[in-house]
Structures are given as structure tokens and as C-alpha cells.
C-alpha positions in Angstrom: -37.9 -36.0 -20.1 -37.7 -39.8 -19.7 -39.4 -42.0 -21.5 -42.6 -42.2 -19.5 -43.2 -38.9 -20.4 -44.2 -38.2 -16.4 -40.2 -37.9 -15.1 -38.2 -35.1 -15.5 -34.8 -35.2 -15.0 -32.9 -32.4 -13.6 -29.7 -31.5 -12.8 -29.0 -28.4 -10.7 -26.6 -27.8 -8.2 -27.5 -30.7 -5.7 -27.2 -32.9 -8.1 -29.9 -35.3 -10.5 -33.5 -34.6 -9.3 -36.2 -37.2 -10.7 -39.5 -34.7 -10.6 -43.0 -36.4 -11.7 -44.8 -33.6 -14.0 -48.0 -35.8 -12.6 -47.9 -35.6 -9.3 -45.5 -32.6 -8.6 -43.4 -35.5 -6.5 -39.3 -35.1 -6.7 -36.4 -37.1 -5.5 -32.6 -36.8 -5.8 -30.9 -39.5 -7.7 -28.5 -41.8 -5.9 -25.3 -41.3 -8.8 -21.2 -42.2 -8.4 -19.1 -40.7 -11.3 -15.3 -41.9 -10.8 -13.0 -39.9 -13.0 -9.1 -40.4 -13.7 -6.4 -37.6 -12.9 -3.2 -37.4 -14.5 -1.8 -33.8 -13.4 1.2 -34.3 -16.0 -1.3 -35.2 -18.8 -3.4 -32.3 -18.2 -0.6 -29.8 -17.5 1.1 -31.0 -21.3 -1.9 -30.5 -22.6 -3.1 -27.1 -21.3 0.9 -26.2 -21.9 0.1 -27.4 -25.9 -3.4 -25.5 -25.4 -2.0 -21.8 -24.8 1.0 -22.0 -27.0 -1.0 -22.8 -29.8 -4.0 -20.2 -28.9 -0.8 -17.5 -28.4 0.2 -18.4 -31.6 -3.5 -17.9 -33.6 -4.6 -14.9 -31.0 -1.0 -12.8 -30.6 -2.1 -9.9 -31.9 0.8 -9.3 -33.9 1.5 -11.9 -36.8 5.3 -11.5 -36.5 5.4 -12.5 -32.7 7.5 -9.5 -32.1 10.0 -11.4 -33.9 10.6 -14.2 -31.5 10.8 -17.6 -32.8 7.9 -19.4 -31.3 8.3 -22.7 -32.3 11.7 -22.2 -30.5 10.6 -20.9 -27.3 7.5 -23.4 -26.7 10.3 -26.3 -27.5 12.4 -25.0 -24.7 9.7 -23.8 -22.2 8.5 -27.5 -22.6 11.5 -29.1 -21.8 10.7 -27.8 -17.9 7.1 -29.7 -17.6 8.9 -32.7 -15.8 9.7 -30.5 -13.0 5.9 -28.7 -12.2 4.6 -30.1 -9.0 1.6 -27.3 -8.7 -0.5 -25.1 -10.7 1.0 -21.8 -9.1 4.3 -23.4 -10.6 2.6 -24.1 -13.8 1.0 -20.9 -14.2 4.5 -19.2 -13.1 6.3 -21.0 -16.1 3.4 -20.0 -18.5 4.1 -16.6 -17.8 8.3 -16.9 -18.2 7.1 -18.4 -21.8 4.6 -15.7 -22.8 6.9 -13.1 -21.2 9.8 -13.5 -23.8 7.4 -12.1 -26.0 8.1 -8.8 -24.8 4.5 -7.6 -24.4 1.9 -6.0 -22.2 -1.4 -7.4 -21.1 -0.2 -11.0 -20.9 0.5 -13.8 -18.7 -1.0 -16.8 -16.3 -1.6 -17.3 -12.9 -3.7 -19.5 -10.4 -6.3 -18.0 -8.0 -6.3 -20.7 -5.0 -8.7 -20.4 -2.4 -9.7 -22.3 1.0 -12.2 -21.1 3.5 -9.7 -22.0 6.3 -7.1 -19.3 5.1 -6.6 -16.0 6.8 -8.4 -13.1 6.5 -6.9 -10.0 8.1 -8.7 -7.0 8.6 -7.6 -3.5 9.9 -8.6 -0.7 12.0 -7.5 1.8 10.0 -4.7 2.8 12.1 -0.4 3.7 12.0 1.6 1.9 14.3 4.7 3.2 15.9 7.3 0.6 15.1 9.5 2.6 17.2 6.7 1.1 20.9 8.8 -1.5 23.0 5.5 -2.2 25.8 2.7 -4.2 26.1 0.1 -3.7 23.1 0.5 -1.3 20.1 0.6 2.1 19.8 -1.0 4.2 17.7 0.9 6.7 15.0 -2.0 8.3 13.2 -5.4 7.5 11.6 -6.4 6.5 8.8 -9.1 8.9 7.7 -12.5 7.5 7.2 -11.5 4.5 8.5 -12.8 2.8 12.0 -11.1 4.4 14.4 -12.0 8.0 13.0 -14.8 8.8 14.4 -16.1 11.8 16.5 -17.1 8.9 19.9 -13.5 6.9 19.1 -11.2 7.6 22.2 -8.4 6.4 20.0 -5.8 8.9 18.6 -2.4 9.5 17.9 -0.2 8.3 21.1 -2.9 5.5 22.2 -2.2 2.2 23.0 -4.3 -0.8 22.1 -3.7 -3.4 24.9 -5.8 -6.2 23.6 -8.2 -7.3 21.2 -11.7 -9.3 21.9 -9.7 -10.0 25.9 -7.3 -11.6 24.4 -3.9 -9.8 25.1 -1.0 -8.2 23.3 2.5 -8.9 24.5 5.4 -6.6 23.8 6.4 -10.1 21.3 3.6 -9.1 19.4 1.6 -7.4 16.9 -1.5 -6.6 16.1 -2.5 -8.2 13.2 -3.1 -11.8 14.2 -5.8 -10.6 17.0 -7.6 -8.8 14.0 -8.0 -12.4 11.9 -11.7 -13.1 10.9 -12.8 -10.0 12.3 -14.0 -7.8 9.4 -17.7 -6.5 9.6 -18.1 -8.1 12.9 -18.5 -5.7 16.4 -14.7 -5.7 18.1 -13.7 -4.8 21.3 -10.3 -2.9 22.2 -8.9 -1.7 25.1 -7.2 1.3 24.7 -5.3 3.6 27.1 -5.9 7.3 25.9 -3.0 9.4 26.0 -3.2 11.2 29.4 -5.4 9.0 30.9 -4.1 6.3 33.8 -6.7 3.5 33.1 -7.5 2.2 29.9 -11.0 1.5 28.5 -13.2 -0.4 26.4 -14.3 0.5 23.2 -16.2 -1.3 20.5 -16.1 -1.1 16.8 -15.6 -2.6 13.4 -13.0 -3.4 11.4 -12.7 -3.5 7.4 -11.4 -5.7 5.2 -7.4 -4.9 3.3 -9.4 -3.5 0.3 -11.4 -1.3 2.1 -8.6 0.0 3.9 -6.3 0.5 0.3 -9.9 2.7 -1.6 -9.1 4.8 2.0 -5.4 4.9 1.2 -5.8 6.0 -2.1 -8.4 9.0 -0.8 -6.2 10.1 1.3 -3.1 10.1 -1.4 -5.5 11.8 -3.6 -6.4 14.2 -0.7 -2.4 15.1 -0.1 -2.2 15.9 -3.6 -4.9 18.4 -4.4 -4.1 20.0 -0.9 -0.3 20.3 -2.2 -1.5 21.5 -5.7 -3.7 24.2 -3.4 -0.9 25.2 -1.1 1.7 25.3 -4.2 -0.7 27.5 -6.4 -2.2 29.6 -3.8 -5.4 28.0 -4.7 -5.2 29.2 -8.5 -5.0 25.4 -9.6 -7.4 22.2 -9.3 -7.0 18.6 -9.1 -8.2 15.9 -10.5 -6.7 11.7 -10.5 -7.4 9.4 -12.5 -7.9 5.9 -11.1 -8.7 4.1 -14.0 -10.2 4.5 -17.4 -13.7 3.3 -16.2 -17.1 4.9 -16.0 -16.5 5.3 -12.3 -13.5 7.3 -12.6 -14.6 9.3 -15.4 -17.4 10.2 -13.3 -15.5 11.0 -10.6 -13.3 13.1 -12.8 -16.3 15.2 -14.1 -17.7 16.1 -10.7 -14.3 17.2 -9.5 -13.7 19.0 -12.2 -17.4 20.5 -12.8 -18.0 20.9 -9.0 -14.8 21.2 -6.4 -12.7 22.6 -9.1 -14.9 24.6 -11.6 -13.7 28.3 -10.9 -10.0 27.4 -10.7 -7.4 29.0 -13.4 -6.0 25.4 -14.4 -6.1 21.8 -13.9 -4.1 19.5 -13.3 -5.0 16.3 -14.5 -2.5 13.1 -12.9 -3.2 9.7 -14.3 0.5 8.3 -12.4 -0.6 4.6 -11.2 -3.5 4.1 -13.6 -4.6 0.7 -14.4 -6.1 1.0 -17.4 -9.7 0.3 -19.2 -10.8 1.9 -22.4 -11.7 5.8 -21.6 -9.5 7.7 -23.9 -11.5 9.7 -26.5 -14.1 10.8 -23.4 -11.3 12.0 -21.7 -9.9 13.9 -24.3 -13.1 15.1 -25.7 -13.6 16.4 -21.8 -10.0 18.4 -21.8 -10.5 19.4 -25.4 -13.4 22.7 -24.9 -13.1 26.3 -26.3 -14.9 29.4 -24.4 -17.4 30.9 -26.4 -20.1 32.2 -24.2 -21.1 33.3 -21.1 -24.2 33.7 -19.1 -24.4 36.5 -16.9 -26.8 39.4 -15.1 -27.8 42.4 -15.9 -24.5 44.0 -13.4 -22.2 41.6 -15.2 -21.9 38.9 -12.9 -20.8 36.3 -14.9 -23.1 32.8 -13.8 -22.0 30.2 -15.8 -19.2 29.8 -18.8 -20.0 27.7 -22.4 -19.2 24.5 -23.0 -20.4 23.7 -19.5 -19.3 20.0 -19.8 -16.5 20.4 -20.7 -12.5 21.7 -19.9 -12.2 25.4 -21.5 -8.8 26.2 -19.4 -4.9 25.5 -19.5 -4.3 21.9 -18.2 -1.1 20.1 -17.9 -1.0 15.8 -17.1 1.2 14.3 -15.0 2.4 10.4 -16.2 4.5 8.0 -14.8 5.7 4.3 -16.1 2.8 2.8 -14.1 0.2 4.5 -16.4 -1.0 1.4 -17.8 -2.6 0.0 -20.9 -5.4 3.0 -21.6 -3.3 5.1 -18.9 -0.3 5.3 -21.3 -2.4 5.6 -24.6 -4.2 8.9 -22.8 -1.0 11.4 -21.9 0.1 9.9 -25.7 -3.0 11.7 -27.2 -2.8 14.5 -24.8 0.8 15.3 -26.1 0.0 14.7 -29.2 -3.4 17.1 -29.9 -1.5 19.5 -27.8 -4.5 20.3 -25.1 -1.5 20.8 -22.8 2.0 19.6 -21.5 2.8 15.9 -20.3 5.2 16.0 -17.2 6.4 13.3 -15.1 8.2 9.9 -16.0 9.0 8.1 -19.2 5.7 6.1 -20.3 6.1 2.6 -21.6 3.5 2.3 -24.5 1.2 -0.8 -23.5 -1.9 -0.3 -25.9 -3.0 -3.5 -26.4 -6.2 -5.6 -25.4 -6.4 -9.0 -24.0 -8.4 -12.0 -24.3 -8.3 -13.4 -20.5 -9.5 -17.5 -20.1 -10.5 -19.7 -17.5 -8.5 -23.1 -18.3 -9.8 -26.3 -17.5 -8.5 -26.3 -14.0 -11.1 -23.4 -13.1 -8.2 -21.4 -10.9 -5.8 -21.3 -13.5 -6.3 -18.1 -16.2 -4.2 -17.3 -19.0 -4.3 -13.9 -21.3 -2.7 -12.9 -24.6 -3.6 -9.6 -26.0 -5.6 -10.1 -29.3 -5.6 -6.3 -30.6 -3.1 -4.1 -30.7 -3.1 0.2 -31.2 -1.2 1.3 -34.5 -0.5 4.8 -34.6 -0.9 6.9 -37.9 2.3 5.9 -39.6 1.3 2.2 -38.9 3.8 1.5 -35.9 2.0 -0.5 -33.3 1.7 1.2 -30.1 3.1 -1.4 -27.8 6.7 -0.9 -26.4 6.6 2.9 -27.9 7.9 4.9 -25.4 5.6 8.4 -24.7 8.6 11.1 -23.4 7.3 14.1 -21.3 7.6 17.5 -22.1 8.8 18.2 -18.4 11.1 14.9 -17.2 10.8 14.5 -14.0 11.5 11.5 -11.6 10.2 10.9 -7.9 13.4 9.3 -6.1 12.8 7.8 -3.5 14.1 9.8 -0.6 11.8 12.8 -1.8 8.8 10.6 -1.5 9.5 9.5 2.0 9.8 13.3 3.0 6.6 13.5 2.0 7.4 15.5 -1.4 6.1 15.0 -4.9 8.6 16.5 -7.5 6.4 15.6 -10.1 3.4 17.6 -9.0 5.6 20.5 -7.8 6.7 20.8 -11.8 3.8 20.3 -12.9 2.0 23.2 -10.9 5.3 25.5 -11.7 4.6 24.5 -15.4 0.8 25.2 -15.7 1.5 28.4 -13.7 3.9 29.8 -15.8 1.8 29.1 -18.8 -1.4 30.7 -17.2 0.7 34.0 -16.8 2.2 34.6 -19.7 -1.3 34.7 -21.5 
């Protein structure tokens, strides 16, 4: 309030706004602010800044027994030579990284409403197709093209996109810039057809089309684990440890898979989140009841809501943060067997903050797991019961090694009881 007591000064978005509380009047105030900036002052100091809050926030007091002082003398020594904050951010994270630890790091989230912005159609492209346009490999399912009207399957060819034509120079990609949610015209020569037509739809944006890459991964699998099992075993994959997973999990495993024998339960490629004594109160039930009628067919098993059969997990070295800590307590309560890939143990949590250029974050974890001998969690390495390791050449012929143990495993154990 000024000192009239009949302004009010506000400042919103727009900028100052001078509003009389008498007559309900307002106008914007005319203002310059100059400001000084000195990008090797501010990088020394926001370099002093997340040393010194690694130092009071690293979860561990012995900073896993690196010299700090040390490393923050020689990480400095290379400030002279930052010309951008990406650079910045990238020497931040070579510092925190000697510290040998999970959950850590900087880096600088840039953005400019001039960039690109692919989109897709939710298509395969033969990269083997020479001609004019792009042909078509397989669907994506779920995605654009995969609809019951689309004339576009495998064998098409896409000759242009909005009119504007696809040499044999060229791919696809640049013609689908900008075009994500918006109505897009293709002309496409159907696979037996002489004359190519038009046909209209919408693309979606990269992260649309990698949820629909992962439902389809997650689709392979539980059909393998069906084919493998002769449809004795379910399926279930853990994304994350988040409420949406976990509620994915439980209508999977209380719906699609409830009558199955077994379960298996794959958290490979987890990101992490903070889910681990739901899930393993979830795996942990023991039958003692049913409901059934009067000619003994059995309706419904106790505990209802939760897992009262053999399971087995599947892990691999990208279960992360709350992904590795879960297979650790599955092991170790024994609910079942762990197969898969060594685990790296990264059970900490991190304190993530915006630094004074708003782009640039930095974390450090500020709590760490100990187990019950006192050993911290982090860097301890969780060793399958069943080792096994997807190479590479088995996962381009379409194989999972891992899973394929894993059923064999759970199997095995289901008929020997």
C-alpha cells in the first residue's frame, strides 16, 4: 500500500500495477531495472555453492573416503575454461562423480521455442527401401497408423507428407517436425495397389510413442512367459516404484493373471521411487481360506489382495535406486528366487536444486539405506540366485535368456511341491 493509503502496488507477471482501492482504476508502471552479468563470477560461485552443500548434505560423513577438499581444488582449477552452462553442469557432474555414488550429478535443461519437435507415426522403416518415400516395416501397436480405417501396413510406402515430397535422399523425420496433435496428410501406396492415396491422421509426440514401446516390450514378454509355461505362469513388470505402477501391478496380478500357478515378477529397467515394503507386503501372502459352493467350486482364495503362490523376480544392473533395494529384500525374506544380472546397490535419496540460473539443477543424495549389520546400502552388490546375462546377439533374435530361466526356474519349483 503506498502511502496514500488509496494505491496498491502490485506486481504479478506483467509487471508493477498501480491499482486505486477508491476507484477500482489500475495502470502498469513504466520501470527499467539494469543488472550486471559476470558468467565467470557466477559460475565460481555456484561451483563454491555445491561443493560446500555436497560437503554438509553427502549423506555419508566420510565422503566415501575421497578427500574433498582435494578434489574441489582440482575440479576448480578447470573454471577458466567453461564457456556454457551445459559445460558447467558437465564438470559438476565429473566432480560429484569421483564420489563414487548413485542419485547424483548436474545438468542444464535449455529450451527455445524455435527448436525441433519431431513426432512419429508409430511406424518401422525398412532401411533396407532405395525408392522414392519410405516404406513401411511394421506398426507400432496402438500407435497412429494402427487403426481398423488406416490403409497403411507392413510393405506400404509413404510418398509424401502434408504435399510436400520424399526423395529417395531422404527420410521421414524432418516432414513430421511440428506435427504432433495436429491432422496430417500422407500419401501412401498400399501394397498391391497401383495408385497411391490420401490418408489423414495424427501423429504423437517421442514420449507417447516410447509409453507404446514399452507396452509392446511388456506385451512380448508375458506372451513369451505364456508360450514358455504353457500358460501355467503370469506376468507382471515393474515400471517404477510409483503409485501408478503398483497399481498396474495389482490389477495384473489380481485380474489378467489371478488363476495362474506362478508369477513372475521382472523389475529389469526400473527407475526407481520409494515402493518397497508395498511390494513386498503384496508377494508376501499365505492361503488360508477359500470361498466356494455348495458342489465345491472354489470362488475366490484368502488373502484376496495379496500374492499366495510361488514367484520368482527377474533383475538386471538397470534396476535402479528402489528397483535394486526391492529384488535385495526379495532375496533376502526368501518369497522367492532372484534371477537375472548382477544388481548394483544404489539405495540412496536425493536432494535435487534449482540453482540460480533456473536451467541448471544439481543433486546429492542426503540419505542413505544401512542394512542390519550397519553397512550402507550403496555400491553393495545384490547377486542372483540364477546368473544370467542377456548378450546381445540373443536380444536381437528376439530372445530373452533371462525370462526363459526364470520361467524354467519357477516351473521346476511349482512341480516339485
Amino acid at each position: 500500500m503506498a502511502s496514500d493509503d488509496a494505491s496498491l502496488l502490485i506486481m504479478g507477471e506483467h509487471g508493477i500495477e498501480n491499482l486505486n482501492v477508491l476507484t477500482g482504476e489500475s495502470k502498469f508502471v513504466r520501470y527499467e531495472a539494469k543488472a550486471n552479468f559476470d558468467f565467470r563470477a557466477e559460475i565460481a560461485y555456484l561451483f563454491d555453492h555445491v561443493w560446500r552443500l555436497t560437503q554438509t548434505k553427502f549423506y555419508d560423513p566420510q565422503m566415501h573416503g575421497v578427500d574433498w577438499q582435494q578434489y574441489g581444488d582440482l575440479y576448480r582449477k578447470h573454471l577458466p575454461s567453461i564457456r556454457t552452462y551445459s559445460d558447467f553442469a558437465e564438470l559438476l557432474s565429473e566432480m560429484v562423480g569421483d564420489l563414487n555414488v548413485s542419485h547424483t550429478g548436474a545438468f542444464f535443461m535449455a529450451g527455445n521455442s524455435s527448436w525441433e519437435e519431431p513426432a512419429s507415426l508409430g511406424l518401422y522403416y525398412d532401411d533396407r527401401y532405395r525408392g522414392k518415400g519410405v516404406r513401411v516395416k511394421s506398426l507400432l501397436p496402438g500407435g497412429p497408423a494402427d487403426t481398423y480405417q488406416s490403409p497403411i501396413k507392413a510393405g506400404a510406402i509413404i510418398y509424401s507428407v502434408n504435399g510436400k515430397e520424399i526423395s529417395d535422399q531422404q527420410d521421414i523425420y524432418p516432414f513430421l517436425n511440428f506435427t504432433q496433435g495436429k491432422l496430417t496428410r500422407l500419401s501412401v501406396l498400399v501394397p498391391g495397389e497401383e495408385k497411391a492415396q490420401n490418408f489423414t491422421l495424427v501423429p504423437i509426440t517421442l514420449e507417447e510413442e516410447s509409453e507404446l514401446l514399452y507396452e509392446q516390450w511388456v506385451e512380448q514378454r508375458r506372451a513369451l512367459v505364456e508360450t514358455l509355461s504353457d500358460g501355467r505362469l503370469g506376468y507382471v513388470h515393474l515400471a517404477a516404484m510409483d503409485a501408478a505402477s503398483f497399481e498396474q501391478m495389482q490389477n495384473d496380478m489380481f485380474g489378467l493373471e489371478k488363476d495362474k500357478l506362478g508369477l513372475v515378477v521382472d523389475v529389469r529397467f526400473n527407475a526407481g521411487g520409494w515402493l518397497h515394503d508395498q511390494v513386498m507386503e503384496i508377494l508376501s501372502g499365505t492361503r488360508h481360506s477359500v470361498m466356494q459352493t455348495r458342489d465345491g467350486y472354489v470362488v475366490s482364495s484368502f488373502p484376496e489382495r495379496r500374492w499366495a503362490k510361488p514367484s520368482i523376480m527377474l533383475a538386471n544392473a538397470d534396476s535402479y535406486s528402489d528397483g535394486s533395494i526391492v529384488p535385495y529384500f526379495y532375496q533376502k525374506e526368501g518369497l522367492g528366487k532372484l534371477v537375472g544380472e548382477r544388481v548394483p546397490g544404489t539405495g540412496t535419496a536425493v536432494i535435487w536444486e534449482q540453482q540460480q540460473e533456473p536451467g541448471l539443477i544439481y543433486g546429492v543424495p542426503q540419505l542413505g539405506i544401512k542394512d542390519e549389520q550397519g553397512r550402507w546400502f550403496e555400491n553393495q552388490e545384490i547377486i542372483p540366485d540364477i546368473l544370467v546375462y542377456n548378450d546381445p546377439e540373443s536380444v536381437v533374435a528376439g530372445e530373452d535368456r533371462q525370462l526363459a530361466a526364470a520361467v524354467e526356474a519357477l516351473l521346476l519349483e511349482i512341480s516339485s511341491k
